[in-house]
N, C-alpha and C positions, 0 to 999 in steps of 0.2 A: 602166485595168486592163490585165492582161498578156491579149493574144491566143495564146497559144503554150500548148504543154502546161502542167496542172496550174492552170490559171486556171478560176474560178468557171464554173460553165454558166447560159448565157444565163436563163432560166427563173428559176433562182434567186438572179439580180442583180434581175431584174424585179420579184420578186413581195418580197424584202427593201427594196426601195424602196418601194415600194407599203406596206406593212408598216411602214415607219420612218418614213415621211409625217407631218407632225403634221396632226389631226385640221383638218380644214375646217371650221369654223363655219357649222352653217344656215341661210338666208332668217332664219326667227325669230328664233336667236341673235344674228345682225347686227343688226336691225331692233331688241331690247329692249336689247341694249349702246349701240345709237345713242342711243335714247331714251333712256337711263339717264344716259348723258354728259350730257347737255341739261341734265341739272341742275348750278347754281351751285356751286359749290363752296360751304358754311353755309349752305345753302337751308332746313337740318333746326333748328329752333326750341322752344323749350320753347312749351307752351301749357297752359292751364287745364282740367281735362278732370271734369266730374261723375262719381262712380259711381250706381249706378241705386237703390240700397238707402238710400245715405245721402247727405245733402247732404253733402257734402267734398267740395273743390275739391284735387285732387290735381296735380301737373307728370306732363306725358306730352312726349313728344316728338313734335313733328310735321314733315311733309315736304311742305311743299305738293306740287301736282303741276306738271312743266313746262309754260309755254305753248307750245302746239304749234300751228304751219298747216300745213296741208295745200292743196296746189295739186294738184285733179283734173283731167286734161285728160277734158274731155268728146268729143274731133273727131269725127269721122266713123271716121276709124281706128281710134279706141276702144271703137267699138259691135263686137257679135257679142260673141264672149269674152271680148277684154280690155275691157269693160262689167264683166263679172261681177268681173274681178279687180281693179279700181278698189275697187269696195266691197268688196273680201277685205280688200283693201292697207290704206285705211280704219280698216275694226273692228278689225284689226289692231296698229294704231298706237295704237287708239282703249283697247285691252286693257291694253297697257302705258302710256300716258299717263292715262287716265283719260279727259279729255276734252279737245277739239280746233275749231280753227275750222278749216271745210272751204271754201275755195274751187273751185266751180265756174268752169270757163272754157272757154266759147266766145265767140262775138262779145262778148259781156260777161260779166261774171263777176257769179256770183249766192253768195254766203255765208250759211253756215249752220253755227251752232252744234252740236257734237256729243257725245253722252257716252255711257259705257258703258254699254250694256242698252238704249238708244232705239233706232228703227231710224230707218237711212238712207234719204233720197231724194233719188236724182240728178239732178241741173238741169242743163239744158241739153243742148246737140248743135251740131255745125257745129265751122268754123273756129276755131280755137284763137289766142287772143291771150294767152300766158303771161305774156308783161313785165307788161302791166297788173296781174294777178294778183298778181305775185314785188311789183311796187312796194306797190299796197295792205296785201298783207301786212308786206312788212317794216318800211311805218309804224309796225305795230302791237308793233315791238321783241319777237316773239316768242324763246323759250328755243330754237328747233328749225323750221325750216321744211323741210318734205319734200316734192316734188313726184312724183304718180304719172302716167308718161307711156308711150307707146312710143316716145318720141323721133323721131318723122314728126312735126318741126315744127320752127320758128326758134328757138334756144336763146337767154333771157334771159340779160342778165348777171348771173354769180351773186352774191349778197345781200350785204350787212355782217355778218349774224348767222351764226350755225352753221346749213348746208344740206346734204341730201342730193339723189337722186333716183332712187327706184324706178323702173328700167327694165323693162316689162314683155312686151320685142320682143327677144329675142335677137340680141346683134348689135348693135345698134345703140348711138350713138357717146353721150357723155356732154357733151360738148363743154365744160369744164374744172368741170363740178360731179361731186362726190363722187356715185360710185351704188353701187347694192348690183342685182343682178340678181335678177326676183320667180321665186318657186320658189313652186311651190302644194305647201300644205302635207296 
């Protein structure tokens, strides 16, 4: 832009940019598009479906839901508040998938089944061994594997499958997995 007479004033270059921005997608927004991708492409199926009144077997459409893992880093660094936001990030995931297997990981990793409307409980504490975790899981050929960390640890090598990872430490580095940064909602 011209600096000399008859050029725009500062104020209202800033604030038309600001203005003409396209919209930033939320924390949620990112996290239910992620999950949404997860699904196969034909994942959506005819199936059999009773009505309640009468026996007819009708075609409905169904969508199974994605297999999802989840990698909770339990460390030491994760207790105090980012504790609480483990399990936000979690039920979270847990809302738009349905249900999910949740790895815990410190010195060992403890797994456990999860679905929408159960509640959560957090296994373990200490030192974080993720690769363990990232292997076991991605034996299990999931649609989606997500990991919730502050990133104060040794970063695995990332998976075969589609991976993200919720960083929940501003700042901190991703070291070549896909993240989305956690925003409490």
């Amino acid at each position: 832009m011209a600096k000399g007479a008859g050029s725009i004033p500062m104020g209202v270059q800033v604030w038309a940019k600001q203005e003409l921005a396209p919209p930033k997608p939320s924390f949620n927004q990112r996290l239910k598009m992620i999950v949404a991708r997860s699904m196969r492409p034909g994942m959506a199926d005819m199936s059999g479906h009773m009505r309640e009144r009468r026996d007819i077997l009708t075609p409905r459409w169904q969508t199974p839901a994605p297999r999802v893992a989840i990698i909770a880093d339990t460390s030491g660094s994760m207790c105090g508040a980012d504790g609480g936001v483990v399990l936000r990030a979690i039920n979270q995931v847990i809302a738009y998938a349905g249900e999910a297997t949740v790895y815990y990981c410190d010195t060992e990793t403890h797994v456990q089944k999860a679905r929408r409307g159960q509640p959560l409980k957090a296994i373990g504490g200490g030192g974080p061994d993720l690769s363990a975790a990232v292997q076991q899981a991605s034996a299990t050929k999931p649609d989606l594997l997500i990991m919730v960390t502050d990133g104060d640890m040794t970063w695995p090598k990332p998976p075969g499958c589609k991976h993200v990872a919720i960083i929940t430490r501003v700042g901190a580095a991703s070291h070549g997995w896909p993240a989305i940064q956690w925003e409490p909602s």
